[in-house]
matplotlib code that plots the C-alpha trace (Angstrom):
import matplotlib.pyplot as plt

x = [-67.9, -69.8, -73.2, -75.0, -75.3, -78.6, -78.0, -79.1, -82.3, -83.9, -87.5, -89.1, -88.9, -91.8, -91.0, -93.5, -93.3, -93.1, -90.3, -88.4, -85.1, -85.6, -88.5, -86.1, -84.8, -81.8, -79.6, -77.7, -81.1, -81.3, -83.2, -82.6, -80.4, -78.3, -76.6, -73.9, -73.6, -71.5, -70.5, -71.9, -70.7, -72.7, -70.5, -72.9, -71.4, -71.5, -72.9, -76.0, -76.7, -76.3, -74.6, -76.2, -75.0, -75.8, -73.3, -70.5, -70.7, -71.2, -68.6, -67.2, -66.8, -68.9, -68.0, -70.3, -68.6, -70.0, -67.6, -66.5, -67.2, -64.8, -66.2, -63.8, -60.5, -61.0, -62.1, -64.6, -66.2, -68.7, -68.8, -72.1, -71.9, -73.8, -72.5, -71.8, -70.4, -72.5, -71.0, -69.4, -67.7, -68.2, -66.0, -65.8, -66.2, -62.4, -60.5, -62.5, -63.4, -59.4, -58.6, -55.3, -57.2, -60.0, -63.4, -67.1, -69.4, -73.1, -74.8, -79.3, -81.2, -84.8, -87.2, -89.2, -93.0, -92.6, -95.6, -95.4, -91.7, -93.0, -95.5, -92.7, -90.1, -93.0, -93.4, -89.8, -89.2, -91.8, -90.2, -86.7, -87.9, -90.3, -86.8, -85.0, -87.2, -87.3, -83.6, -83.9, -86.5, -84.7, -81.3, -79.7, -76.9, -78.7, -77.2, -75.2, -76.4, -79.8, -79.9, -77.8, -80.9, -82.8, -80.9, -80.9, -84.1, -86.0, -83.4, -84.9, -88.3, -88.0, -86.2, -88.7, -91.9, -90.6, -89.7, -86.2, -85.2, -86.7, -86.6, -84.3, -82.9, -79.3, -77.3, -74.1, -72.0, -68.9, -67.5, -63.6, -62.0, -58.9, -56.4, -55.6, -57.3, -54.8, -54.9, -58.3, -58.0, -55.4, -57.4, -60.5, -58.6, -57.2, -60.5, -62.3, -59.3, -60.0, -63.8, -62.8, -60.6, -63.6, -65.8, -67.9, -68.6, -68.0, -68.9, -68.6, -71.5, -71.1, -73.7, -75.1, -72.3, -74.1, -76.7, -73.8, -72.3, -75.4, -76.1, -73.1, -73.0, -74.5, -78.4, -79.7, -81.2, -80.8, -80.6, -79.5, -81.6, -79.6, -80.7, -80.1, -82.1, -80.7, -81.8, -81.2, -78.2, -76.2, -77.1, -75.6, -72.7, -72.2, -71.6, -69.2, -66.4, -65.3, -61.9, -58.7, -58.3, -57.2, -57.8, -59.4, -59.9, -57.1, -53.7, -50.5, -49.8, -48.2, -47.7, -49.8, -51.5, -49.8, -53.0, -55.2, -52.2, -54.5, -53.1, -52.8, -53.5, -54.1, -55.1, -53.7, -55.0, -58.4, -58.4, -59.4, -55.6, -52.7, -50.0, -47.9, -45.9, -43.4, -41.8, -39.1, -35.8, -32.8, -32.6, -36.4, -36.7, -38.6, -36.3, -37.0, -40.9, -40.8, -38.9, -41.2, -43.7, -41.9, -41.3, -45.2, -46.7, -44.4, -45.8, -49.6, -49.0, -47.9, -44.6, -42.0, -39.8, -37.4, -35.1, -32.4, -30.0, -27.7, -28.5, -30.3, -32.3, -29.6, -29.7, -33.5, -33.4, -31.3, -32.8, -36.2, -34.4, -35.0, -33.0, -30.3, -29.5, -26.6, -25.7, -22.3, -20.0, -19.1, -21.9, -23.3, -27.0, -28.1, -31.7, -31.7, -33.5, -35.1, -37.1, -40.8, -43.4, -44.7, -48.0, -51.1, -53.8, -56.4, -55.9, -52.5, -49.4, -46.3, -44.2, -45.5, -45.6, -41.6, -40.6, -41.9, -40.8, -37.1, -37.4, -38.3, -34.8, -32.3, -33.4, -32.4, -29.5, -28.6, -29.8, -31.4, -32.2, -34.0, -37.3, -35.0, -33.1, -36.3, -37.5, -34.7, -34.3, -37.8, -36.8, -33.9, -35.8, -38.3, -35.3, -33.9, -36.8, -37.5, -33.7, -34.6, -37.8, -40.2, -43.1, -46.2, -47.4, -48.0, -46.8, -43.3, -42.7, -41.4, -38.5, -35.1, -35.0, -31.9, -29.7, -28.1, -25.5, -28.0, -29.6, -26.1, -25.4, -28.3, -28.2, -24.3, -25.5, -28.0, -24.8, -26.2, -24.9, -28.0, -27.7, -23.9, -24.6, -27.2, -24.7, -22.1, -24.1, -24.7, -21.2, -19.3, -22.5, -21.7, -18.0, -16.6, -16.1, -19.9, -20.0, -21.5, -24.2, -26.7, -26.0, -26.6, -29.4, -31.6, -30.5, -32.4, -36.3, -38.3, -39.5, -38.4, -41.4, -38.3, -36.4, -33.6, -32.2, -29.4, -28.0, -25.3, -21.8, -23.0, -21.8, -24.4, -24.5, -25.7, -28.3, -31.1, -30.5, -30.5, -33.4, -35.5, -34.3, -34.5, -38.3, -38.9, -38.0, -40.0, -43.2, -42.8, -42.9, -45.7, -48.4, -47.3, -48.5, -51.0, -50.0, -50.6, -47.0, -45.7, -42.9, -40.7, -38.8, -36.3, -34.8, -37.4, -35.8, -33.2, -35.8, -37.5, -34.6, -35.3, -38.2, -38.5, -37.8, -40.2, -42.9, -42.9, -42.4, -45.9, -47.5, -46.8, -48.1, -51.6, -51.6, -50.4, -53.7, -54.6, -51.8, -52.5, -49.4, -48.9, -46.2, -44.1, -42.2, -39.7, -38.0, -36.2, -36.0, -38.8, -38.5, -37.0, -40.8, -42.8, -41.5, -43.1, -46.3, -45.7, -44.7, -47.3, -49.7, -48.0, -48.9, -52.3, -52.8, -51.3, -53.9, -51.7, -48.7, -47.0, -45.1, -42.8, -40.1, -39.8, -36.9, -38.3, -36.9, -39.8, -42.4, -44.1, -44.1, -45.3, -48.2, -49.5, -49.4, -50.9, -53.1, -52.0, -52.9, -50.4, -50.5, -49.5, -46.8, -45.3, -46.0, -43.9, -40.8, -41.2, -41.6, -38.6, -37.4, -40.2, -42.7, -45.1, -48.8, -50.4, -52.7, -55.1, -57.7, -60.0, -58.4, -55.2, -53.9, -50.5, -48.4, -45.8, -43.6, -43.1, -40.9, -40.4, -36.8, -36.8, -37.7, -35.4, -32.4, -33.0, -34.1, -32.0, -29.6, -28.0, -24.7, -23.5, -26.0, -25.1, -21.5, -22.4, -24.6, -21.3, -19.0, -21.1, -21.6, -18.2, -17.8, -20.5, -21.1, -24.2, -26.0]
y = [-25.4, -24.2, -22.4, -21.4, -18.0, -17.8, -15.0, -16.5, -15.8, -12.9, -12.4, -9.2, -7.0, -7.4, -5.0, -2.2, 0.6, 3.1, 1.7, 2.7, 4.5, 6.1, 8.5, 9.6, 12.8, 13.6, 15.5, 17.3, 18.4, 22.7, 25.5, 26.5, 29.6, 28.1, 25.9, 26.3, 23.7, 21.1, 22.9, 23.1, 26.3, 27.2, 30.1, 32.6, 35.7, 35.9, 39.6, 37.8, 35.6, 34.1, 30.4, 27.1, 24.1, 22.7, 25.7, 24.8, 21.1, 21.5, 21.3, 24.1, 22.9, 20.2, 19.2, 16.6, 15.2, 12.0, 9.4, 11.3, 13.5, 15.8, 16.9, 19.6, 18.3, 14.1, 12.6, 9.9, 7.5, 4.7, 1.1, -0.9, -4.6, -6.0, -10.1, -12.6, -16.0, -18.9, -20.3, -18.5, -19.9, -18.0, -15.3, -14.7, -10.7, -11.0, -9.4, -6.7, -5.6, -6.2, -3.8, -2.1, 1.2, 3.7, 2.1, 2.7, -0.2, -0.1, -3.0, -3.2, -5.6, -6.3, -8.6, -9.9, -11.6, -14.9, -16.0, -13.5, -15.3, -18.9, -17.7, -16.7, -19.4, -21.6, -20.1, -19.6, -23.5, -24.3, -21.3, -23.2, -27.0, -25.8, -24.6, -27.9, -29.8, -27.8, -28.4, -32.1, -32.8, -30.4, -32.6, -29.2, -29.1, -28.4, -24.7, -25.8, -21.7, -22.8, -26.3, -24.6, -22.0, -25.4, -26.6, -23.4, -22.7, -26.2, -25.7, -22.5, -23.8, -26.6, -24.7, -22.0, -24.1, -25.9, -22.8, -23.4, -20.1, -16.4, -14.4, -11.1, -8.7, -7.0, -3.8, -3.8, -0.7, 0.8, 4.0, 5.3, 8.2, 9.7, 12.3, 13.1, 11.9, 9.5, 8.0, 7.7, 5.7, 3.3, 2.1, 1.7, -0.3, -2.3, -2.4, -3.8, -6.3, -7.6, -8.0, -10.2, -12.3, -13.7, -13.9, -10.5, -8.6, -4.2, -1.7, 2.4, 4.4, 6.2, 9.7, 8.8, 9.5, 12.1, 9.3, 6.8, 8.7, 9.2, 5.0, 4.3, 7.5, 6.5, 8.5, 5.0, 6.0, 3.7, 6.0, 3.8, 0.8, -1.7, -5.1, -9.0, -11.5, -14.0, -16.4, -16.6, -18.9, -16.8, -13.4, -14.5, -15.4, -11.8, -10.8, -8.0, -8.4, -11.7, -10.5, -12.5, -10.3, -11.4, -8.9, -9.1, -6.7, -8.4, -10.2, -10.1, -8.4, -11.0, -8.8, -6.8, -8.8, -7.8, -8.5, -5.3, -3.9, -4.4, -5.9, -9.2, -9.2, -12.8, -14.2, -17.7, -18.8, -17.8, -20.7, -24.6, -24.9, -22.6, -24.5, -23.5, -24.9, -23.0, -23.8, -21.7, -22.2, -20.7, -17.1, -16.5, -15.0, -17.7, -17.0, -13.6, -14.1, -15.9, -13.3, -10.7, -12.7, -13.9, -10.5, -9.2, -11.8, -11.0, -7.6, -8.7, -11.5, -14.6, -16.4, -17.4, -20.3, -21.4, -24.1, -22.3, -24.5, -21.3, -18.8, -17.0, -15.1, -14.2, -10.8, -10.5, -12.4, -9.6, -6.8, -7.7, -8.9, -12.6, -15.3, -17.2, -21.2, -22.4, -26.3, -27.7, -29.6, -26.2, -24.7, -24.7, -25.3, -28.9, -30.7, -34.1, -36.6, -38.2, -35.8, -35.9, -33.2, -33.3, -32.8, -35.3, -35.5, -38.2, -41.5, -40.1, -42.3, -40.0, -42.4, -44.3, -41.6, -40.3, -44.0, -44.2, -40.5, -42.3, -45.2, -42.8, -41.0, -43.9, -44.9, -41.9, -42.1, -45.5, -46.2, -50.0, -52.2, -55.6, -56.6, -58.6, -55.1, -52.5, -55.4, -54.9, -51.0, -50.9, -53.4, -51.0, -47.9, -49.1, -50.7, -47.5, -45.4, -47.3, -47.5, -44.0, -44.9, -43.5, -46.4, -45.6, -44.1, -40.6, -39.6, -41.0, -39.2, -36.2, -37.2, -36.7, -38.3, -41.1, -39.7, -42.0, -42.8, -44.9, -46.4, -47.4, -49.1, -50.8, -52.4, -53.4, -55.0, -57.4, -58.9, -60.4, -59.3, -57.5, -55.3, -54.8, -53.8, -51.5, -50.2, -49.6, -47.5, -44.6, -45.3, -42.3, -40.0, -41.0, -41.9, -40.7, -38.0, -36.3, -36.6, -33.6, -32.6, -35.0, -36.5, -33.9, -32.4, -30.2, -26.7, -24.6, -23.3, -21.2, -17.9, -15.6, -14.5, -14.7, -18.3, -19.3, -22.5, -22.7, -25.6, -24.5, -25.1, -29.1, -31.2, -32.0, -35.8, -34.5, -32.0, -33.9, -35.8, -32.3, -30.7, -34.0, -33.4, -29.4, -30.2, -32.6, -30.7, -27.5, -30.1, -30.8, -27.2, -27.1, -29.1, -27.5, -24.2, -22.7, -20.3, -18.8, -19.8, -20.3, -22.7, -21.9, -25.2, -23.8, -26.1, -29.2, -31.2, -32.2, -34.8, -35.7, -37.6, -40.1, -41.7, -41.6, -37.7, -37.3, -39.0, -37.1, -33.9, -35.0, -36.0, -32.2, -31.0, -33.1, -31.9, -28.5, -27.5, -28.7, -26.7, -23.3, -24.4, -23.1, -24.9, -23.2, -25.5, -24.0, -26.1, -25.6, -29.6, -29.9, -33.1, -34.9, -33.3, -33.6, -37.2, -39.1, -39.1, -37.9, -34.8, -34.2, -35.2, -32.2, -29.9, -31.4, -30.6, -27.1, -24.9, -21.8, -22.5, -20.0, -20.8, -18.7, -18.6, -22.3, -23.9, -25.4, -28.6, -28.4, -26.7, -30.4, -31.7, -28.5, -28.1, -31.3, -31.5, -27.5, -28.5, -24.9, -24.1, -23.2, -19.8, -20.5, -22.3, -19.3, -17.0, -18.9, -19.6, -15.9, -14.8, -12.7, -12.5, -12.1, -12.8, -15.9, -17.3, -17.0, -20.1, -19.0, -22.0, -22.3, -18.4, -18.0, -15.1, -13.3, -11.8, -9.3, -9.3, -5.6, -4.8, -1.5, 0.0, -0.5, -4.1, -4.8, -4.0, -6.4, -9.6, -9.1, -12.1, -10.5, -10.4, -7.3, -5.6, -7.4, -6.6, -2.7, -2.5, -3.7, -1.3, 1.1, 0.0, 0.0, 3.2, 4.8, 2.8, 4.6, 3.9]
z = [21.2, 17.8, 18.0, 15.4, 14.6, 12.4, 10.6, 7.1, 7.7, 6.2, 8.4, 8.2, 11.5, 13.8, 16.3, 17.1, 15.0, 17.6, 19.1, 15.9, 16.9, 13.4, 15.3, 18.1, 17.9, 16.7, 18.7, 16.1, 15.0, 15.1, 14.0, 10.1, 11.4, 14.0, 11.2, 8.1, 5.4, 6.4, 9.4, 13.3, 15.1, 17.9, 19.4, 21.1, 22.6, 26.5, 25.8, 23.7, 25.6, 29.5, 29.6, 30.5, 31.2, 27.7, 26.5, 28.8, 27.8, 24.2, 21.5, 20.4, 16.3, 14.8, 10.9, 9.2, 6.3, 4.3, 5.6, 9.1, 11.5, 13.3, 16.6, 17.7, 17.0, 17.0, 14.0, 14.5, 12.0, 12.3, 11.3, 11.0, 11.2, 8.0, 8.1, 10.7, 10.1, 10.6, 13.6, 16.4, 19.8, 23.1, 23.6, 20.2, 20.4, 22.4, 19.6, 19.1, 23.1, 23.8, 20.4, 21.3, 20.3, 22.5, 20.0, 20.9, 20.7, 21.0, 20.5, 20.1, 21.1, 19.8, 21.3, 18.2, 19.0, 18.8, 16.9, 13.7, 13.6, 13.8, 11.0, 8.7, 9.7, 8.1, 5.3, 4.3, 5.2, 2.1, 0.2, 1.0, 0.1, -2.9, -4.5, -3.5, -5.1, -8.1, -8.6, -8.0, -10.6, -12.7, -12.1, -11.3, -8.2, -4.6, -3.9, -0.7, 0.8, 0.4, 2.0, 5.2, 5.7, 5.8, 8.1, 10.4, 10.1, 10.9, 14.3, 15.4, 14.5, 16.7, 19.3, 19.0, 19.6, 22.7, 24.2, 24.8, 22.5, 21.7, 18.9, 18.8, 16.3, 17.1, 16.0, 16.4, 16.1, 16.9, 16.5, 16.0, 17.5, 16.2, 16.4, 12.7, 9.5, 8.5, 11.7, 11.6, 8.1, 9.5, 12.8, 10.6, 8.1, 11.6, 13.0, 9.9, 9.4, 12.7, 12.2, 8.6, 10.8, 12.3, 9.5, 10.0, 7.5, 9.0, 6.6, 6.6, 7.8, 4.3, 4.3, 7.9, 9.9, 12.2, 12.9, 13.1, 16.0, 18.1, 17.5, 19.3, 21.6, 25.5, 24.6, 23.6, 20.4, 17.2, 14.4, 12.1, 12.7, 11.2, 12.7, 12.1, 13.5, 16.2, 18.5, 22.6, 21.9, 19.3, 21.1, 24.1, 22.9, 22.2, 25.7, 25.6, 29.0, 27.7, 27.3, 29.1, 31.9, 35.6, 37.6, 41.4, 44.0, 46.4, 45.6, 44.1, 41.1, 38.9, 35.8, 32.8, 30.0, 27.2, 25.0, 26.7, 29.2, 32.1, 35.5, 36.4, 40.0, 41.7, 45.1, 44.7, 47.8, 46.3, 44.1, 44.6, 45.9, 46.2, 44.4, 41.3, 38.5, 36.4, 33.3, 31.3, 29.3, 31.1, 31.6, 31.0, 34.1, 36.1, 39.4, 38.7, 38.5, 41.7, 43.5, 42.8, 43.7, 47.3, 47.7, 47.0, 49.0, 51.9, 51.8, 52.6, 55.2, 53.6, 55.2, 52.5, 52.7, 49.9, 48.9, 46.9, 44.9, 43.8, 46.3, 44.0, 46.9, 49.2, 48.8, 48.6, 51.8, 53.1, 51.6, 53.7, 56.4, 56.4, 57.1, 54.9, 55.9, 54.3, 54.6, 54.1, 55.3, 57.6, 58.2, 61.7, 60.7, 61.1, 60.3, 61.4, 59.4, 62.1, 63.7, 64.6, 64.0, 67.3, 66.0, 67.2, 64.5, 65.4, 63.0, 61.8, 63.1, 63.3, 63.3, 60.9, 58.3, 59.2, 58.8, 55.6, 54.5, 56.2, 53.6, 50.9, 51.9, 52.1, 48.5, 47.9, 49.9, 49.3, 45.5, 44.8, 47.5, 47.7, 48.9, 51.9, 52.5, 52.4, 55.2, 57.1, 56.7, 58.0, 61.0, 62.1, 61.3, 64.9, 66.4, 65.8, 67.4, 70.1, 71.5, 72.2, 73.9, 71.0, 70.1, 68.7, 71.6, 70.9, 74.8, 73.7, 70.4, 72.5, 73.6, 71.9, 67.8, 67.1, 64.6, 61.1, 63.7, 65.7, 62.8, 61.3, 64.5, 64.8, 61.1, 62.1, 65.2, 62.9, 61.8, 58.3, 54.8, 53.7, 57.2, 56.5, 53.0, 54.1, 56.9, 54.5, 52.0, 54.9, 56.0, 54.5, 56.1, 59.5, 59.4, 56.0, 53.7, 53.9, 57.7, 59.5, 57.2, 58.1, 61.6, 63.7, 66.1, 64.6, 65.7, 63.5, 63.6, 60.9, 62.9, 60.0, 58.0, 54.8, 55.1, 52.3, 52.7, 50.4, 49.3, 47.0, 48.3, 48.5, 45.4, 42.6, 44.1, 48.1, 46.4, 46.1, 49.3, 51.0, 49.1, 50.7, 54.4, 53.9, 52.9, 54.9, 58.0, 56.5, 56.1, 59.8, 60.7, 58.4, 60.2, 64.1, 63.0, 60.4, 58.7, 55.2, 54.0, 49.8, 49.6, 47.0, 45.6, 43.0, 40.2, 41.7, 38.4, 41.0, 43.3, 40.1, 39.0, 42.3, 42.0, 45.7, 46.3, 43.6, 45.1, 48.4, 46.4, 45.1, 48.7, 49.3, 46.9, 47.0, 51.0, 50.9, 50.8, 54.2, 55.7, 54.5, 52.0, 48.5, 47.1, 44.2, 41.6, 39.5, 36.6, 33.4, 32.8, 31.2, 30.2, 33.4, 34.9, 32.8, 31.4, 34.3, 35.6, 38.7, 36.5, 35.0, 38.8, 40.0, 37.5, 37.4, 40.8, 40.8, 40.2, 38.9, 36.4, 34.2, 31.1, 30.4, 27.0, 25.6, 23.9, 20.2, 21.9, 24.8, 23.1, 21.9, 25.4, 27.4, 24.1, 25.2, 28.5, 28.7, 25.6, 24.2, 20.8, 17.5, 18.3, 22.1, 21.0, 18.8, 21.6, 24.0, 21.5, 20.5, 24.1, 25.2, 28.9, 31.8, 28.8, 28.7, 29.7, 32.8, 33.8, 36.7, 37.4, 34.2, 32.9, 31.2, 29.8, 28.1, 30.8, 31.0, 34.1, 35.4, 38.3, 39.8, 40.0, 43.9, 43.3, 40.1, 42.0, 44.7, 42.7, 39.4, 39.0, 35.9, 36.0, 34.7, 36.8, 40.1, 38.9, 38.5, 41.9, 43.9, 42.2, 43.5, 46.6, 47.0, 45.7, 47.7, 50.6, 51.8, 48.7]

ax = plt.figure().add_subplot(projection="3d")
ax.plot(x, y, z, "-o")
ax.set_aspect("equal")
plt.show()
């Protein structure tokens, strides 16, 4: 968004003339006796004279020099705004509130009479067209400066007579404190630098420093009383605490902005819905991020759940006491497929839903099938159900769940090739080589506040597959109680290569929000996410996402989909390790992540230091 900023126009000032800051009194003002040349010392003896509060708070050296002041021992100088550009954005004061250096800024504001204005607009308008004309009939070149005061000023005319704008004029100060002198000449060439990148114009309070210093001191007084006029539009645009903080009175502190070092502290619950997307190249420190964050949030009530492909979080799960869920072909912890959530919602069908979540899982399972097969899959799936005595009478959907082994016999009881085929395909679950991962009775429940399911020991083909039961079985808990739970879903790259897994890793996300559920998606794929539409739905729908360091190779991809500008982009390939962008609803902001020592130790996945921490632990086992 552009607004103008119409500066161009020189009006006389209208104010009232008592109201000029010129007739305040000065504060450094003293008797003829009481003051040196150059030089402030009011050092009374305590013999002379009894104290007052004014003593005790006064400085104890003032020197007044023509281009500082040095008020005990910080030097201070003052810089007066004399140009603006001609259009300005919201916001755009951001560089200079967030300046990585203790500034004072003052800033005046005038209310000017609107009708003396609207008397001199006009008259500057003919001045403005008289001299236009001129040049025309002269055949000379329109000065382009002249014909943009046209321009601005028939706008604030206009805007001025309907009452949709007032008149104002503004002063716009700011004062620099230092330690030494050359300090002092570096952060105003800094500060100065910064103004020129967006077009304003800061110049040196040269022989008025004293009254420089009490302009942008807290008494209120405008000594120097150097104004430019601006309408409602371009003065608001000045408003000061638009900076790219993210900081709120309750949450989870995600990190410092590395802009202004402030906190990043975050309710994520707080915002339209509590889901969140996070991209990074490997070894940016996105599992890390997330750990900290799992970790924070377990601290102020939320229950954590994660799917961990390379139990990454077994010893945070330890550390807090939580509980870690391995599946293989050995492990004693079963989910079945097939079970129901036991959960009535009026106009929901339970049944219903898990068969279609089943079908969603045998595609999976069982790659390609035909229009004739998905006919007959569904076909078994009730067949299946209802050998058991479960219909789609909500009274019946307590009772014990069938396991594969029931639906395999049921398609080999059809006794046509499609059934067989089908049969054959979930074969080697039930019968072969991967049986006793997914044919068993569920003997598991989430009561841990801290869950890990790890699925780590299973080869790369049974991943996905397990990732889809492990969350479908964690959505069923889901809707039997409400709690304020974040499910974590590490490396979710793995059920977006299935179409199928993919699609119900996006029906949780678009209903976490129901179930108290913020759902946590953690990738380094970038382009296996984000090179589907379903991708990109998820990150549409999530409304926190942090970006974290980008390969040059992703960087195009996550730019458009994030819409992040040039400078963005550099940040992110620049970034280094826990280093990225913070997207918080309609606020983003740089972000740092910070861990204390107590935390690091317990969330590191570094090698060498998870190396170094056993050494020790087996060197010192009490440590």
């Amino acid at each position: 968004m552009r607004i103008p900023f119409n500066t161009n126009l020189s009006l006389p000032q209208n104010r009232e003339e008592n109201t000029k800051p010129s007739q305040q009194a000065n504060v450094f003002d003293k008797a003829p006796h009481e003051v040196k040349p150059n030089v402030i010392s009011p050092i009374v003896s305590l013999a002379q004279k009894e104290l007052t509060a004014i003593d005790l708070i006064a400085p104890q050296h003032i020197e007044v020099d023509y281009d500082h002041l040095k008020i005990n021992d910080v030097f201070y100088r003052t810089i007066f705004i004399a140009g603006y550009p001609r259009f300005v954005s919201a916001g755009w004061l951001e560089p200079v509130v967030n300046f990585d250096s203790s500034l004072d800024i003052a800033f005046y504001i005038y209310p000017v009479e609107g009708k003396g204005v609207l008397d001199d607009l006009r008259r500057k308008i003919a001045e403005m067209e008289a001299e236009i004309s001129t040049d025309l009939e002269r055949g000379k070149i329109v000065d382009p400066s002249t014909q943009a005061k046209l321009e601005d000023a028939r706008t604030l005319q206009e805007q001025l007579v309907k009452g949709a704008e007032r008149f104002y004029e503004f002063a716009f100060y700011i004062t620099i404190p230092a330690a030494s002198m050359e300090q002092l000449n570096d952060l105003t060439k800094q500060v100065i630098s910064t103004l020129g990148s967006l077009m304003i114009v800061g110049k040196n309070a040269t022989l008025d420093m004293e009254s420089g210093f009490i302009s942008s001191a807290p008494f209120g007084i405008d000594k120097l009383s150097i104004t430019r006029n601006m309408d409602t539009t371009s003065l608001a645009t000045t408003f000061p605490f638009t900076s790219a903080e993210l900081s709120s009175d309750k949450g989870v502190l995600y990190g410092t902005n590395t802009q202004n070092e402030s906190f990043i502290i975050f309710d994520r619950f707080s915002l339209e819905n509590a889901n969140m997307t996070i991209f990074a190249t490997s070894g940016a420190g996105k599992s890390y991020f997330v750990k900290l964050e799992a970790l924070r949030s377990l601290m102020i009530g939320s229950e954590i759940i994660v799917i961990d492909p390379e139990a990454e979080y077994k010893a945070l799960a330890e550390a807090v006491g939580g509980e870690f869920i391995t599946f293989d072909f050995n492990s004693p912890s079963k989910i079945n497929p097939f079970d129901l959530a036991q959960v009535y919602e009026e106009g929901e069908n339970q049944l219903g839903l898990k068969i279609l979540s089943l079908h969603s899982l045998f595609k999976v399972i069982m790659g390609a099938v035909t229009p004739t097969q998905e006919a007959l899959l569904d076909r078994a799936l009730v067949m299946t159900y209802r050998a058991k005595g479960i219909t789609q009478d909500p009274t019946t959907q307590k009772k014990e769940p069938p396991l594969m082994e029931d639906l395999y016999k049921t398609l080999i009881g059809m006794e046509t090739p499609d059934a067989l085929d089908l049969a054959a395909r979930i074969e080697k679950y039930v019968r072969g080589s991967f049986v006793g991962i997914f044919d068993k009775q569920t003997n598991i429940n989430i009561k841990n506040p801290f869950t890990v399911f790890s699925v780590r020991d299973l080869q790369d083909v049974l991943r996905p597959i397990a990732m889809f039961v492990i969350m479908d079985f964690i959505w069923t808990i889901v809707k039997k109680e409400l709690k304020r739970r974040i499910l974590v879903v590490d490396e979710a790259w793995h059920m977006m290569r299935y179409p199928d897994s993919a699609q119900f890793l996006w029906s949780v996300v678009k209903r976490a929000r129901k179930y108290y559920l913020g759902l946590t998606t953690i990738t380094q794929d970038v382009e296996d996410f984000l090179g589907q539409d379903i991708g990109k739905a998820i990150v549409t729908n999530s409304a926190m996402q942090v970006l974290l360091k980008q390969s040059a190779a992703a960087i195009d991809k996550i730019g458009e989909v994030f819409y992040l500008s040039q400078g963005e982009r550099q940040l992110l390939m620049a970034a280094g390790v826990g280093e990225g962008i913070f997207f918080a609803g309609p606020h983003h902001a740089p972000i740092r992540v910070v861990a204390s020592p107590e935390e690091h130790k317990i969330i590191t996945t570094k090698p060498q230091e998870m190396r170094q921490q056993n050494i020790n632990q087996n060197t010192n086992p009490n440590i």
